[in-house]
C-alpha positions as CSV (number, residue, x, y, z in Angstrom):
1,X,87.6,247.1,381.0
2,X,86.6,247.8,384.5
3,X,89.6,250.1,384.9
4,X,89.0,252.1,382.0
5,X,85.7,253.4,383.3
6,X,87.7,256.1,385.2
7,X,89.2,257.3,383.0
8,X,89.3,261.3,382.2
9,X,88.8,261.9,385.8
10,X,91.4,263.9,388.0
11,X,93.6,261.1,389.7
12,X,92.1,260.7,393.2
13,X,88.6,260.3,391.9
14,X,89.9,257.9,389.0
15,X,91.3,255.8,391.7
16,X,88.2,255.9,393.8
17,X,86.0,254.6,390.4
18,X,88.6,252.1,389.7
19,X,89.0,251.0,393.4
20,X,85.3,250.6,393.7
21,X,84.8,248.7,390.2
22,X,87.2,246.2,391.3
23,X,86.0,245.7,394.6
24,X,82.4,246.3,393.7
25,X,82.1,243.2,390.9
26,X,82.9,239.8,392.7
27,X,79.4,241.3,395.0
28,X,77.8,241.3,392.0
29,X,78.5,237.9,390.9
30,X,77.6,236.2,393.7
31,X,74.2,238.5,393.6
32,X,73.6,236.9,390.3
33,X,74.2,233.5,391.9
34,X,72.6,234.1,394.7
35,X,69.0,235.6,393.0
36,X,68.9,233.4,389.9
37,X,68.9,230.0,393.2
38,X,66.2,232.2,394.9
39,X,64.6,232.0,391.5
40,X,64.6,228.2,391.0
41,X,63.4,227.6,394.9
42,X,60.8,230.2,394.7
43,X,59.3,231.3,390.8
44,X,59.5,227.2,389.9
45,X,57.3,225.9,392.3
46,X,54.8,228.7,392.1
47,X,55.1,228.3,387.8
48,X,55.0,224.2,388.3
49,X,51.5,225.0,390.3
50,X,49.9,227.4,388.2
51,X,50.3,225.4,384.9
52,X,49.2,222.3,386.3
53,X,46.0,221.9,384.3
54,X,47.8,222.6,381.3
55,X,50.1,219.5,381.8
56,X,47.2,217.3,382.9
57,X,45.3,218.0,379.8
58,X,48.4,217.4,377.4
59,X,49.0,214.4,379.8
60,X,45.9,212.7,378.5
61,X,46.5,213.7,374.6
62,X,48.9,210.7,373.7
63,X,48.3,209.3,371.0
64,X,47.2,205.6,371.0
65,X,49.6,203.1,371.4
66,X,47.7,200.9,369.3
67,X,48.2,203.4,366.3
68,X,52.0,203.9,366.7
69,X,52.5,200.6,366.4
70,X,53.3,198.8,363.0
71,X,50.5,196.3,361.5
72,X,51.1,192.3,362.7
73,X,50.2,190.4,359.9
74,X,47.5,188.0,360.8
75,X,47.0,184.3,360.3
């Protein structure tokens, strides 16, 4: 797919574009790697931080235990 990109160039600059695509690509892929662990170390914390209240407040919203569970008969 990569190769066909140079296509209905003159030959030296369709080996140039293809040349470059294929040496250009594995850089990009560890870029993706590379960004999206920047991501987890960096966005998560500050996300984990900022939505703090929200989690203490749905912390505190369980239901009672007492209601979930079923009725003992009683002697």
């Amino acid at each position: 797919m990569l190769l066909a990109l140079g296509d209905g160039y003159p030959v030296v600059i369709k080996q140039l574009i293809q040349g470059f695509f294929l040496l250009v690509w594995p850089f990009w892929a560890v870029a993706v790697i590379v960004v999206s662990i920047g991501y987890h170390f960096v966005l998560f914390p500050i996300l984990y931080v900022l939505f703090w209240p929200v989690r203490v407040v749905f912390k505190d919203r369980k239901p009672i235990d007492s209601a979930i569970e079923p009725d003992t008969p009683t002697q």
